[in-house]
N, C-alpha and C positions, 0 to 999 in steps of 0.2 A: 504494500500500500504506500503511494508516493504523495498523497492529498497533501501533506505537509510541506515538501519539499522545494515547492516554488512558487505557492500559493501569497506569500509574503515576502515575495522576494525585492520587489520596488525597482526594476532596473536603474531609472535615476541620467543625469548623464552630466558632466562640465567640459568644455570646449570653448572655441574663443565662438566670438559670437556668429560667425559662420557658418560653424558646425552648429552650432545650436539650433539654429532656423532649419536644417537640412530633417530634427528629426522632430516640429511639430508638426502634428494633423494640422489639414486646413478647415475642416469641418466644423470646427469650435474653438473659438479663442479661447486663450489660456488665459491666466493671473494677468490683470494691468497692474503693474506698481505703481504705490504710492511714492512720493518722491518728497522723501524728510530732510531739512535742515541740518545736518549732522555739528554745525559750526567749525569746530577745531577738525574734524572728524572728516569734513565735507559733503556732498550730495549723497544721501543714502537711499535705498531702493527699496520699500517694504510689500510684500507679497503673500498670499499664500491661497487657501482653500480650505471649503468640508465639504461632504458630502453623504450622501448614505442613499443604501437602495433594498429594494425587497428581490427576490429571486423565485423562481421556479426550474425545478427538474425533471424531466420524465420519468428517469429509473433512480432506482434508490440500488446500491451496491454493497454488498459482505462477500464475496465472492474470494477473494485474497488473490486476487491478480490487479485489479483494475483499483483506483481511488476508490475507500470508501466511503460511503455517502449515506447517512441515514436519516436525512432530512429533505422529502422533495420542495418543500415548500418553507419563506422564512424574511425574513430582515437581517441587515446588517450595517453598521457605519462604517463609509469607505472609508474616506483618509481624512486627516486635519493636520495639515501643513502649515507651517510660518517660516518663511524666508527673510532673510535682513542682507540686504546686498551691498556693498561698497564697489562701484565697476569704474572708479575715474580716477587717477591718479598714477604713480609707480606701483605703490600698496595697493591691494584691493584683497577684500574677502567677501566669503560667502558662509552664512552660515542658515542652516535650516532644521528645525529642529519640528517632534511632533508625531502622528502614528499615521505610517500608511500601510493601507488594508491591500493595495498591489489592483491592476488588474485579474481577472478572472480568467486563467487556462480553460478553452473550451475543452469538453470534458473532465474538466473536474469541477467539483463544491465549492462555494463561496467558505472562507473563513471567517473569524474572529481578528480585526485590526490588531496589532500589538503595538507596543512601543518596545518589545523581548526581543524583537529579533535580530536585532545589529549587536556587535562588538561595544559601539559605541551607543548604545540604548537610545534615548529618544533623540539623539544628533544624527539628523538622517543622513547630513552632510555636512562638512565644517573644511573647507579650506584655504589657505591663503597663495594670493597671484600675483609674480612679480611681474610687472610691465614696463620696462624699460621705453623710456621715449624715441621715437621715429625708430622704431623696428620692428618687423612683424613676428619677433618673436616673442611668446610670456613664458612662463614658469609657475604652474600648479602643485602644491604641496597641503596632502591630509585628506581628508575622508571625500572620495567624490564618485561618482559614477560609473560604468561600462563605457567605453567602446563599441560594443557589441551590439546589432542590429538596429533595425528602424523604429520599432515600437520602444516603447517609455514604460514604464514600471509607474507611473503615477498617472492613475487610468482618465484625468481629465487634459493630458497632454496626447490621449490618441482619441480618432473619431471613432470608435467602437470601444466599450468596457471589456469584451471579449477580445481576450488576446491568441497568437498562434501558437502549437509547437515551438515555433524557431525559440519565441523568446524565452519559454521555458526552461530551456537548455542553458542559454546564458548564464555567464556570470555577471551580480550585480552591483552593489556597494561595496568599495573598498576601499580601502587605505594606501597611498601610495606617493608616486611623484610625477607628473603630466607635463610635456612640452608640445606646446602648439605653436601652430607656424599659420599664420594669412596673409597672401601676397596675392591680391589679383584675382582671378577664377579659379586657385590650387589653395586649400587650406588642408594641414595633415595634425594628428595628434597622435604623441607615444606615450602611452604610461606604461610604468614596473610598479607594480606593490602586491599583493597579497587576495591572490584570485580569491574570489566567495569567501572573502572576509574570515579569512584562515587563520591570518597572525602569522604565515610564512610567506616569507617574500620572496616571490620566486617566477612570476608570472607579468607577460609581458602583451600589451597592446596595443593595436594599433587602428587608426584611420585616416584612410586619404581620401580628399572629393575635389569633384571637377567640375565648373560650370561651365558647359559648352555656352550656355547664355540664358539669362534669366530665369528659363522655361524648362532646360534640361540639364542634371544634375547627376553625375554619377559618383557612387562612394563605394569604398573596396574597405572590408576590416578584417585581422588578422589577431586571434587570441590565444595565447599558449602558455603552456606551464613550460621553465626551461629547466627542470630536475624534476624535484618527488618531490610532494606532499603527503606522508602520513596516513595512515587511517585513522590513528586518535584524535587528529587536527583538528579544532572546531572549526563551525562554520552554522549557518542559518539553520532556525528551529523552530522560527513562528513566535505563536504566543508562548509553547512551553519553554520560552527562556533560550539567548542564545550559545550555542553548545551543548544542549540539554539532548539527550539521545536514552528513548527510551525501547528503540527495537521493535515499536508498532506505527505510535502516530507522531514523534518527536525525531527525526533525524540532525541532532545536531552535532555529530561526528563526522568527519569525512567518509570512515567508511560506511558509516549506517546512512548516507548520505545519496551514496556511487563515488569511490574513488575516480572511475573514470569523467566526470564531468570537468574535476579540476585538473586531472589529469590527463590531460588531452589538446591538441592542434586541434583551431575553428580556421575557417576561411569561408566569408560570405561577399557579400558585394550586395547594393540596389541602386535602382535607376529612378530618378524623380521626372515625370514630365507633368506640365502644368500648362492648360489651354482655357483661358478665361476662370471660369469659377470652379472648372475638375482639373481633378489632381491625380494621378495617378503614379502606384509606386510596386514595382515585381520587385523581389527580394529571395535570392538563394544563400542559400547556408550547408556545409558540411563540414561535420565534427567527426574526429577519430581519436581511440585512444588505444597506443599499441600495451600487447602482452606484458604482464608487469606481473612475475610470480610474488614480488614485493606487495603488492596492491591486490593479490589475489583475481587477477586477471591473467588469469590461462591463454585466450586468444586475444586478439585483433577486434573492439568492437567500436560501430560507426552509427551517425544516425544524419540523415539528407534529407533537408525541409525544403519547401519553397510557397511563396504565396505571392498574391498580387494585390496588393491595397489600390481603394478609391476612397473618395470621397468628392461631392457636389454641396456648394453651397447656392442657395438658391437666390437669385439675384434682391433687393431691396426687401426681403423678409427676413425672419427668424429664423429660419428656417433652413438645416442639410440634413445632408445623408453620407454616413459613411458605411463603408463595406471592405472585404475581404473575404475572398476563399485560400484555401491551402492543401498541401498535400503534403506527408511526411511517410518516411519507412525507418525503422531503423534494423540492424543487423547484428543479433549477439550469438554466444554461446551455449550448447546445455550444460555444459559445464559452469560456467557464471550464472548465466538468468540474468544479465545485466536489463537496466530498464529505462531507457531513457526518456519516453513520456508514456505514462497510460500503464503499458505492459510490455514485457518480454517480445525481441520482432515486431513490437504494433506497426501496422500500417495502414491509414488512415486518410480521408479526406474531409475535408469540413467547410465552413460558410459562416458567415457574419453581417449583419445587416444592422444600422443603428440610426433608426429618427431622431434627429435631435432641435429641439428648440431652446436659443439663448436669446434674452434680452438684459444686455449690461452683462451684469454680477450674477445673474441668476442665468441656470441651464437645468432642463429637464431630459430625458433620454430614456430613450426604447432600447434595449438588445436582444435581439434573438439569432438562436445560433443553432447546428445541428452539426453533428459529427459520427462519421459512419466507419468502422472498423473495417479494413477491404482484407485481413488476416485476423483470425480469430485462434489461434495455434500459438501457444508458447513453443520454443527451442525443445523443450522437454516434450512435447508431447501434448500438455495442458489443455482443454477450451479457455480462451480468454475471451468476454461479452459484457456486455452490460447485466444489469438487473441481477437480484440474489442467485438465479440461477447459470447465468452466464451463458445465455441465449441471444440474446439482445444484440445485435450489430451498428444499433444505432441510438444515437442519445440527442434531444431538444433540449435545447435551457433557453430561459428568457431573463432577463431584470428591467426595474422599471427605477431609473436614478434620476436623482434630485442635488443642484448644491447651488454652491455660494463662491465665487474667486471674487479676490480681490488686490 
């Protein structure tokens, strides 16, 4: 059972302000900062969000292959963020503190928010960035974001609350050291720190993007561990506290975790094009993590996403629509059972559709989703399905959200 395991993950991200813009939706504004006085201090930028939503599920799941779920119906409060920003001078920081509840992995269960699941508890982010004058390069040091793919862990920075596979897999908050570079139509970022907020530094990331022009934006990102990581190593665990590893619904071990996630080469890429008020964004991803008798990984296991985000904002109303479908397989062992999303081998296609109405501060939103098993067979031999009996190849979810940015 993995319901834990990414359900609170918060992808997050820091980048000079060019990458930044590459990974919001366009389908819903995000936070407008307030813009405080700081005096000695100078211009400061105050921001943040709450939110909460009700959800529905078709199947309810005890099965021990698939997330369990034994709630189809329910409420929950997404996120509550506060952001304090300093972005003008040599110095600048960023600090954000607060609980967020993550987007929702289509197929799996809505959680419980925490403010448990970081190293750094309710600092979802705290770093500082030097910016040397007339150079396009800064310097980022301390708790900040991924690299890694197009969607966002803070589910009011994408146009669907339903997120892919792809991002699942990701690593998301860490601790480390970030150099960006923006020159023209090339912006690139490297960070080294401590993949899935391990506490071992060892892990390295990257992104590069290209605007051919206004309209068309390509970005390449590259994530790896360069040694070993441990199976004692903490790492994310939700509300049960982070590190906390209890062998059923708390995976805050690396290996109760998947050694292989941290320990593994990512390489994805996506393409932005934008034609008046749609946006459209494909996004490929393939992770692998070789044999590691240290790691208790006997073979070679991998897992290949792809999807294609939209989203329409609808001209002089409140009014878009974002979407997404995707496709994912992943490839393990009977000897491991390794699991990268869902189950053992899942292979999968799915959809995402989300109405959304914003006026100002306030946003309302529809999601509905469905996800269909196209391999119902563990490694071993297993049925893996939806519902207590593990028949089911196919799963609906909906949620109905509500919030406030400001």
């Amino acid at each position: 059972m993995i319901t834990m395991r990414r359900q609170l993950l918060g992808l997050g991200f820091f980048a000079a302000s060019s990458l930044l813009a590459l990974h919001a939706a366009q389908a819903m504004s995000g936070p407008t900062a307030i813009t405080i006085d700081g005096g000695p201090l100078g211009s400061l930028a105050l921001s943040g969000g709450v939110d909460g939503y009700g959800y529905y599920l078709s199947e309810t799941n005890n099965n021990g292959n698939l997330p369990y779920t034994n709630k189809d119906i329910g409420a929950e409060v997404g996120s509550a963020l506060v952001e304090l920003q300093k972005t003008s001078g040599v110095l600048q920081y960023t600090i954000e503190v607060g609980s967020n509840g993550g987007p929702i992995a289509l197929g799996t269960a809505p959680v419980q928010t925490t403010i448990n699941n970081l190293s750094t508890g309710p600092l979802y982010a705290g770093y500082i960035t030097i910016a040397p004058p007339n150079t396009p390069v800064t310097v980022a040091v301390g708790q900040m974001g991924s690299l890694e793919g197009y969607e966002s862990g803070v589910d009011w920075n994408n146009a669907n609350q339903f997120v892919t596979a792809l991002w699942y897999v990701e690593n998301a908050q860490d601790r480390g050291v970030q150099v960006n570079y923006s020159q023209g139509p090339v912006s690139a970022s490297v960070q080294f720190g401590d993949g899935y907020d391990t506490g071992v530094f060892n892990f390295l990331q990257a992104l590069g993007s290209y605007s051919f022009n206004s309209n068309n934006t390509l970005s390449v990102y590259y994530a790896g561990n360069l040694g070993r990581t441990g199976l004692n190593a903490k790492t994310y665990s939700g509300a049960c506290g982070y590190g906390t590893s209890n062998g059923t619904t708390c995976f805050g071990r690396v290996g109760a975790y998947g050694s292989y996630y941290d320990n593994s080469q990512m390489l994805g890429a996506y393409y932005s094009y934008t034609n008046g008020n749609l946006n459209v964004v494909p996004e490929v991803q393939y992770q692998i993590a070789k044999a590691d008798y240290a790691l208790n990984q006997t073979k070679p296991t991998s897992n290949l996403g792809a999807a294609v985000f939209g989203d329409y904002t609808f001209a002089n109303t409140p009014y878009s629509l974002g979407g997404w479908a995707e496709y994912f397989t992943s490839h393990t062992s009977s000897a491991d059972n390794n699991t990268w999303y869902l189950a053992p081998d899942a292979e999968a296609v799915g959809f995402s559709a989300s109405p959304t109405w914003q006026y100002k501060d306030l946003f309302a939103r529809m999601d509905v989703g469905y996800l269909y098993l196209l391999n119902k067979t563990t490694p071993a031999g297993s049925k893996t399905g939806f519902g207590n009996s593990a028949r089911d190849g196919g799963i609906f979810q909906s949620t109905l959200e509500a919030g406030l940015l400001f």
